[in-house]
C-alpha angles and dihedrals in degrees: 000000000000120000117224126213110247101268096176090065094027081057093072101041082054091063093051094037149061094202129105120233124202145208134188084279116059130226146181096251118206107216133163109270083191148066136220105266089040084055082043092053101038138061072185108060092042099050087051089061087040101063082038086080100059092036091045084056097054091048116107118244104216127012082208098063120051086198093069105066086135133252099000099046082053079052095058091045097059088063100035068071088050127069099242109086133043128187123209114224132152096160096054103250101136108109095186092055094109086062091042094048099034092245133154094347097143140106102297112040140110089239097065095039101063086045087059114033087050110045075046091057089040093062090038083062084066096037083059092068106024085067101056092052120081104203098203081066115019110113127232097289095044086046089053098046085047088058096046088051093049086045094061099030081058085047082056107045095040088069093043096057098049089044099051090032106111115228138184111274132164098259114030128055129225088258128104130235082271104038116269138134110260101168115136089006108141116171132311107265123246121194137172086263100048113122119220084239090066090028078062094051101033114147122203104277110242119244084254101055097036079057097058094044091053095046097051087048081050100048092037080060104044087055099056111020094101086075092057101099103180104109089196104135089215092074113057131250145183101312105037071055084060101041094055078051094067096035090052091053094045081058097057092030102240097150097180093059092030082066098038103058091042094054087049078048089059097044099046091043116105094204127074125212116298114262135214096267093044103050095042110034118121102241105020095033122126101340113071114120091205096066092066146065100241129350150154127256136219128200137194087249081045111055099093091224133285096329116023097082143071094260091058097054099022110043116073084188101076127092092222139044135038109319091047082071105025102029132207125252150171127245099268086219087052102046088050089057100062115088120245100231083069112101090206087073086071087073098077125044113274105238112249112276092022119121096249092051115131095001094100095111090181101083145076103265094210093040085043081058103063096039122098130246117276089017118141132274099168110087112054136209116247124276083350088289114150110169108032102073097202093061100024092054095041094105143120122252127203124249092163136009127188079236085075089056100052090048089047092051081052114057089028079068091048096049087056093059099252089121089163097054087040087057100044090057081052098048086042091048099042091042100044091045124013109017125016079192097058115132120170099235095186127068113181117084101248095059097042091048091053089038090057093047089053098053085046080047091056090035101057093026103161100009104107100256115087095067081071101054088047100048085045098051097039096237119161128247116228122182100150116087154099116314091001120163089201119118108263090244088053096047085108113143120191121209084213138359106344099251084227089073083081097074113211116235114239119259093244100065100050079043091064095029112054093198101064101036094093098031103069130125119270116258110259099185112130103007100114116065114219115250122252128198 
């Protein structure tokens, strides 16, 4: 196995220094190109490590490894530890099995290491501006630019926190590998001031204390982001601010402000809910980075080749790539379960003799031939391109739509125990945008809360989210059963929470940072037996 070079601690001398440090793997490595009076001096120059944040988060990790084409590929695998998706494939190509499987997620892989070493690059992108800026001066355009990186920075460490957070399952305990209490531990912290002295002893911040750094980013961003003027959506706004805002909250539970700022989010957010037409068209389907609150963007100069991109993985549609020969799918128990008088179900292949089969008029009839069933329709190749990857992977892919809002507001109502008024937003919602037809069959608060995650879970399918809804309300995953379309290996089913939703921290970095080394997560690889029918 590869050894990395320790990020958590790189990440800080990044943030003091131009120069590139290397492991035994080697990187494209963002780093500043400027100093502080040059940032001072220059729009210019800010804007330049700026953009670096959202083009650093599309680059691929490793040429080595085709699961590491950045973010997104972090994204998909946040799902491939939920239940909603499957991938058929009997030639191992599947290069997200291990997390699919539960395989080989401890300490000292490859798999954990990319997970790490990137999301901890990825903040070290903002650090790289955030540190070059002095607040108490900066004017009104440094001011916005410093909103729009702790913005992100708090996007980053956000997931991070509620992926490394341990929480109770049915088959690990809150104790590390030696021994100690790890309940409520998210990730070191790493900021533009920290030394390489306190980067080298730099304990798991508490949940606690991870709360309070976000929110200060948060609230840092919502003060000034009025004077960021790029209307890039690759960059957030208002109302991704917002947005974060109302995430943030769902993760510490604080429904009344978890409503309140998605329902800010909705109102400050220029887009509308997808429709039919817009999520499912051919050329301008699922890809298009204007329909949505934030995003990510991908270019023809941008897509890292054949493999290193969401098309590739993510679009059963392409002739080449990934997908083409270990194709996307939805959970078959899930996709039953929506109704089909929902036009969402339109975006997965009907199985042969169901009602729905052969009335998807959004494919290719001669490319909808040859899909499986279950296989996925929603993200689109570009320009309706399938074949050429420099125009079929040049797509947008979402980060935050205004749909995440409306569910939030939801289920924030429900937590708080007005289930009425939590089941009215979900008929409104369902009826206005996805099923004239939709009626909310169940009344207690348990059921309406998990009927409205379900229809959140079909709504951003795919898109990276739902792994943190299951992991926060404790829900089970279950792939085995009958009728399944799940991989035997992956056929694991959980009676709570997967213990592979507490994601376990690489060696290297408790090898360079003291106080993590005996902290860490236990190793959850190979405790769950795969179910057989």
């Amino acid at each position: 196995m590869k050894k990395i070079i320790i990020y958590g601690l790189s990440l800080m001398l990044f943030a003091v220094s131009s120069v590139s440090l290397t492991g035994c793997i080697e990187e494209t490595e963002p780093t500043s190109g400027a100093t502080q009076s040059q940032v001072e001096a220059s729009s210019s120059a800010t804007e330049g490590l700026l953009l670096a944040i959202p083009a650093y988060a599309i680059n691929y990790w490793n040429s080595s490894y085709y699961f590491s084409w950045g973010y997104p590929a972090i994204m998909h695998i946040r799902d491939a530890e939920t239940q909603d998706i499957a991938r058929y494939d009997n030639s191992g190509y599947n290069w997200f099995e291990s997390w699919m499987s539960n395989t080989y997620m401890g300490q000292d892989y490859v798999y954990g290491q990319f997970l790490w070493n990137f999301q901890n690059k990825m903040v070290n992108t903002t650090n790289n501006l955030i540190g070059t800026i002095d607040e108490m001066t900066a004017g009104d355009d440094q001011l916005g630019y410093l909103a729009a990186a702790r913005a992100y920075r708090a996007m980053i460490y956000l997931d991070m926190a509620r992926e490394y957070e341990f929480l109770e399952n049915d088959v690990t305990t809150p104790y590390s590998p030696a021994g100690n209490n790890i309940s409520g531990l998210t990730v070191p912290i790493i900021t533009e001031t920290t030394t390489e002295s306190e980067a080298r002893s730099n304990p798991r911040a508490s949940k606690a204390e991870m709360a309070e750094f976000i929110l200060e980013d948060l609230n840092m961003a919502e003060s000034h982001i009025s004077d960021f003027t790029m209307t890039t959506k690759t960059l957030p706004h208002l109302d991704a601010v917002y947005g974060l805002k109302a995430r943030y909250y769902m993760w510490l539970e604080d429904y009344a402000n978890a409503e309140k700022y998605a329902r800010l989010a909705i109102d400050a957010s220029s887009t509308v809910p997808m429709t039919e037409n817009d999520a499912l068209s051919t050329s301008t389907g699922f890809n298009d980075i204007s329909k949505w609150m934030w995003g990510m963007q991908y270019t023809a100069e941008t897509t890292n080749g054949y493999h290193f991109n969401w098309v590739s993985w993510l679009c059963d549609e392409t002739t080449y790539g990934y997908a083409s020969v270990a194709p996307l799918l939805i959970d078959a128990s899930v996709y039953d379960r929506i109704s089909n008088t929902d036009w969402r179900k339109l975006m997965w292949k009907a199985p042969e003799g169901s009602t729905l089969y052969g009335k998807n008029t959004y494919v290719d009839d001669e490319i909808g031939a040859s899909l499986m069933d279950y296989a996925s329709l929603k993200f689109r190749p570009g320009s309706g391109d399938n074949s050429t990857y420099t125009i079929a992977a040049a797509v947008g892919v979402p980060l935050m739509r205004v749909e995440e809002m409306y569910f939030i507001e939801m289920e924030a109502a429900a937590q708080q125990g007005d289930v009425s008024r939590a089941t009215g937003l979900l008929e409104s919602f369902m009826k206005s945008y996805r099923d004239s037809k939709y009626s909310c069959k169940v009344t207690s608060q348990d059921e309406v809360i998990e009927e409205i995650i379900f229809q959140k879970r079909v709504e951003l399918w795919g898109e990276g989210q739902t792994f943190f809804d299951i992991k926060r309300l404790n829900y089970p995953v279950t792939r085995g059963y009958a009728g399944t379309n799940h991989m035997d290996a992956e056929c694991l089913n959980t009676t709570t929470r997967p213990a592979w939703m507490n994601w376990v921290i690489v060696r290297t970095e408790g090898e360079g940072n003291t106080a993590v080394a005996d902290y860490n997560n236990p190793d959850p690889t190979d405790l769950y037996t795969p179910w057989v029918e």
